[in-house]
C-alpha positions as CSV (number, residue, x, y, z in Angstrom):
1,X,-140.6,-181.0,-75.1
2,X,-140.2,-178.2,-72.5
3,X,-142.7,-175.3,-72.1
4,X,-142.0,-172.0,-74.1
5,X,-141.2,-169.4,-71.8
6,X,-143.9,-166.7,-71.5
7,X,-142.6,-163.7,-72.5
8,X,-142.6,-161.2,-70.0
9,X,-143.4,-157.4,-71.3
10,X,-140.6,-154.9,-69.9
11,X,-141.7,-152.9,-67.0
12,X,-141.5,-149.4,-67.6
13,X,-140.8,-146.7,-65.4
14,X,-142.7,-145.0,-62.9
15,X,-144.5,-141.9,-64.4
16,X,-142.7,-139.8,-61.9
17,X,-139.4,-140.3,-64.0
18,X,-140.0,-139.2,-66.8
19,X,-139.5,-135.3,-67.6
20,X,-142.6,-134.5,-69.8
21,X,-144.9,-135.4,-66.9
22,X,-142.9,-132.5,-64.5
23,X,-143.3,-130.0,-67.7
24,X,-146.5,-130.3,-67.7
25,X,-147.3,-130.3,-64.1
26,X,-145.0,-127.2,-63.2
27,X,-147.4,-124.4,-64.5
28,X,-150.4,-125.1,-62.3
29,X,-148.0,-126.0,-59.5
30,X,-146.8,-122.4,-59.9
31,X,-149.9,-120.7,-60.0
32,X,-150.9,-122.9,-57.1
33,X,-148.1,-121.5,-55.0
34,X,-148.3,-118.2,-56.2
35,X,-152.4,-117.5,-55.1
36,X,-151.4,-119.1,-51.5
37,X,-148.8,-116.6,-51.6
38,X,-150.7,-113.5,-52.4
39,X,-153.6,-114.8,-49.6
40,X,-151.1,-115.0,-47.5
41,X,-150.0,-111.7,-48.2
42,X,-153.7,-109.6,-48.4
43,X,-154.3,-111.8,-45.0
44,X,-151.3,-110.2,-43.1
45,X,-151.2,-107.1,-44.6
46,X,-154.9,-105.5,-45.7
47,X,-155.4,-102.4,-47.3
48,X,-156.4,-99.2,-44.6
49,X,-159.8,-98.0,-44.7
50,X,-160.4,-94.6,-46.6
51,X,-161.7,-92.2,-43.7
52,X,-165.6,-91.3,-43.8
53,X,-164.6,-87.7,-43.7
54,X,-162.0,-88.0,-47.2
55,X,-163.7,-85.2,-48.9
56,X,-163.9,-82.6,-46.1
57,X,-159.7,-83.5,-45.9
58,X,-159.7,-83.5,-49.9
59,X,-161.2,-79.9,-50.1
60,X,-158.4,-78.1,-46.9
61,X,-155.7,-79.8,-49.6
62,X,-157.3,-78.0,-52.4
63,X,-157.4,-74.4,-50.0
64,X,-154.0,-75.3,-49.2
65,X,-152.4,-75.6,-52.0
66,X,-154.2,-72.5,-54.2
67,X,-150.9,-70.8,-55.1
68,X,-149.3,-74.2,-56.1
69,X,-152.1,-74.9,-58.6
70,X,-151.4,-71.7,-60.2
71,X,-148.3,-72.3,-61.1
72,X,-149.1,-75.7,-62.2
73,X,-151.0,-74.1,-65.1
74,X,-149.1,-74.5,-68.0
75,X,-147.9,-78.5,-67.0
76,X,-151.5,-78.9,-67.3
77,X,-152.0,-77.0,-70.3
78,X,-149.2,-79.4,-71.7
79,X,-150.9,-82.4,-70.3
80,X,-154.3,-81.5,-72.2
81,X,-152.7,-80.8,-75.2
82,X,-150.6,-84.1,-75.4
83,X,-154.2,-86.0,-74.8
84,X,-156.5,-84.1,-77.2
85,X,-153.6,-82.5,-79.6
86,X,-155.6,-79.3,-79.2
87,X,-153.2,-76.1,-78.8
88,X,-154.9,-74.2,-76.3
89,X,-155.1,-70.3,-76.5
90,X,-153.1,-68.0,-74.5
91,X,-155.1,-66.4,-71.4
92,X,-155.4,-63.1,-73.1
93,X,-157.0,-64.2,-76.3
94,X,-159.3,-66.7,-74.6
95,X,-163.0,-66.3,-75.4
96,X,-164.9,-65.0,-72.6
97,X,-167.9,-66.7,-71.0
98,X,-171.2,-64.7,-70.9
């Protein structure tokens, strides 16, 4: 009588073939590459420092630009009333402030 042959199991693939394995490895492989592209990118290019004297520069833009302000009055009229849906009075009928 001759020895049964052992029964070899089939070998399976590598885990790198099969496609569920890439799916599920591709999303923190992008996020991966996407952070070491934006260090790459805050490293190279950095923000610019605000100046220490901002304000005094802020208020010679306010001076400036007096007469433009003025006539900005009624965009900003609009602009309040779109945010609070309160119509605001005309200049004339406008309570006065003791």
């Amino acid at each position: 009588m001759s020895e049964p042959a052992a029964i070899q199991p089939d070998p399976s693939p590598a885990w790198w073939k099969f496609g569920h394995v890439w799916l599920v490895l591709a999303g923190p492989l992008v996020v991966v590459v996407a952070s070491i592209v934006t260090l790459v990118l805050a490293v190279r290019h950095p923000d610019p420092v605000v100046d220490e004297d901002y304000y005094r520069k802020g208020v010679e833009i306010n001076k400036t630009l007096g007469a433009a302000r003025a006539s900005l009055a009624p965009a900003m009229a609009g602009r309040n009333h779109a945010a609070t849906g309160v119509v605001p009075l005309p200049r004339e009928q406008a309570p006065v402030k003791p």
